[in-house]
C-alpha positions as a printed NumPy array, in Angstrom:
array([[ 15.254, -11.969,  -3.11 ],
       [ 16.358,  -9.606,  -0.541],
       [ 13.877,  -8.148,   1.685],
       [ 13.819,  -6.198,   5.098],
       [ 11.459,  -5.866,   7.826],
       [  9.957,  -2.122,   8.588],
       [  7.505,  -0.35 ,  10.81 ],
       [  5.123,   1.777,   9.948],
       [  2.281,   3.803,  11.185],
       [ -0.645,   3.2  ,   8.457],
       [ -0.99 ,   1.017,   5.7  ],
       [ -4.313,   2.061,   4.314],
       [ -4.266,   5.088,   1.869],
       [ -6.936,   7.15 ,   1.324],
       [ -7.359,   8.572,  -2.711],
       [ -8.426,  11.99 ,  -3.047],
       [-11.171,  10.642,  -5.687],
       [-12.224,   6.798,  -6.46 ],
       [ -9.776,   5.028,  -8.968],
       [-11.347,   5.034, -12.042],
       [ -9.624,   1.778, -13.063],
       [ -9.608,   0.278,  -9.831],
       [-12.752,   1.737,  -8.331],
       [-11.472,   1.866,  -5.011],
       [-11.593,   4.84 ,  -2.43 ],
       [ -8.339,   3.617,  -0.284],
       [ -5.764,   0.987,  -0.815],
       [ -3.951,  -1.227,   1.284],
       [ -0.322,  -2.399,   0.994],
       [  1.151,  -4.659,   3.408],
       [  4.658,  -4.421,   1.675],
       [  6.703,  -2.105,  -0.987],
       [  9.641,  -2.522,  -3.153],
       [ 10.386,  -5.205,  -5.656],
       [ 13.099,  -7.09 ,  -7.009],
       [ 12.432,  -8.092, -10.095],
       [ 12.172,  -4.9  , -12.298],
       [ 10.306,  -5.88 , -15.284],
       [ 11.063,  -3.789, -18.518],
       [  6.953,  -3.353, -18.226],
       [  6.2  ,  -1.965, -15.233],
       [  5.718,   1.432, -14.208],
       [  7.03 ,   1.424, -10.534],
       [ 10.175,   0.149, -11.559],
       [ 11.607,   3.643, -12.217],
       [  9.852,   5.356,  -9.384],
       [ 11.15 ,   5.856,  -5.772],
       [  9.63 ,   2.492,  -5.212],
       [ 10.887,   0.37 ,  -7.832],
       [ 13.693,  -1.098,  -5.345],
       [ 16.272,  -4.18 ,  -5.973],
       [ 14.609,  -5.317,  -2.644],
       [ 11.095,  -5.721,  -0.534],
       [ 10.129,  -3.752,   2.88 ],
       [  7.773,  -6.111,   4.352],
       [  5.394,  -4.701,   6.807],
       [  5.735,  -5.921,   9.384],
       [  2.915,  -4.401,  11.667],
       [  0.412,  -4.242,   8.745],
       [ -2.425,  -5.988,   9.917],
       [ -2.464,  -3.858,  13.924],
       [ -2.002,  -0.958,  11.327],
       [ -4.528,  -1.684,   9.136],
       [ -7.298,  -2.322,  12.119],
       [ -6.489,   0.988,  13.701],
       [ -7.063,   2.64 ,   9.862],
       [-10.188,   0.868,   9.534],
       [-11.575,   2.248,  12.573],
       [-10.51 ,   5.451,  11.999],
       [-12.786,   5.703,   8.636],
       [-15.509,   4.18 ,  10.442],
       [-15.557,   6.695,  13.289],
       [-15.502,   9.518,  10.79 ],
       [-18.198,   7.32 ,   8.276],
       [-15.747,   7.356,   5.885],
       [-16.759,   3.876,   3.765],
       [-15.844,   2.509,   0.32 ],
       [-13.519,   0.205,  -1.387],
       [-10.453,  -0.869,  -0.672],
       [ -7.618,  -2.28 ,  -3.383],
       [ -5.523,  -4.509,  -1.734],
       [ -1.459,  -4.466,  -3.298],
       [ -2.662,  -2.449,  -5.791],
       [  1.042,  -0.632,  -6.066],
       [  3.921,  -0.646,  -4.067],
       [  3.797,   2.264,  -2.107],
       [  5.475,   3.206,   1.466],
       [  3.85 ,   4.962,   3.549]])
């Protein structure tokens, strides 16, 4: 599997409404990309459904500085974690 290593500057994505499957305000997703393209999924023929995977590499210092964003603005709820494969 070919992957690559990326920076980014958040990793937690705020919904405009809670996911009614899901039921999550925000999701998290420490990677995007995948290379295995099953006939079944449906992020294989978006911009995201990649031969390879971006890793994230700063995901977790990303992911605290989100967090305490919300909090400071009492923004709460749930989050998904790898719920899709999104960049951000």
């Amino acid at each position: 599997m070919a992957y690559r290593l990326v920076q980014v500057k958040s990793v937690l994505n705020r919904h405009r409404r809670r996911d009614g499957w899901f039921l999550d305000d925000c999701s998290h997703n420490p990677y995007y990309g995948c290379a295995y393209g099953c006939i079944y999924c449906y992020i294989r023929r978006g911009k995201y459904g990649r031969n390879y995977l971006s890793i994230k590499i700063n995901a977790s210092t990303a992911l605290s500085k989100g967090l305490s964003r919300h909090a400071k603005r009492r923004k709460y709820g749930f989050i998904a974690i790898s719920s899709a494969m999104e960049a951000t």
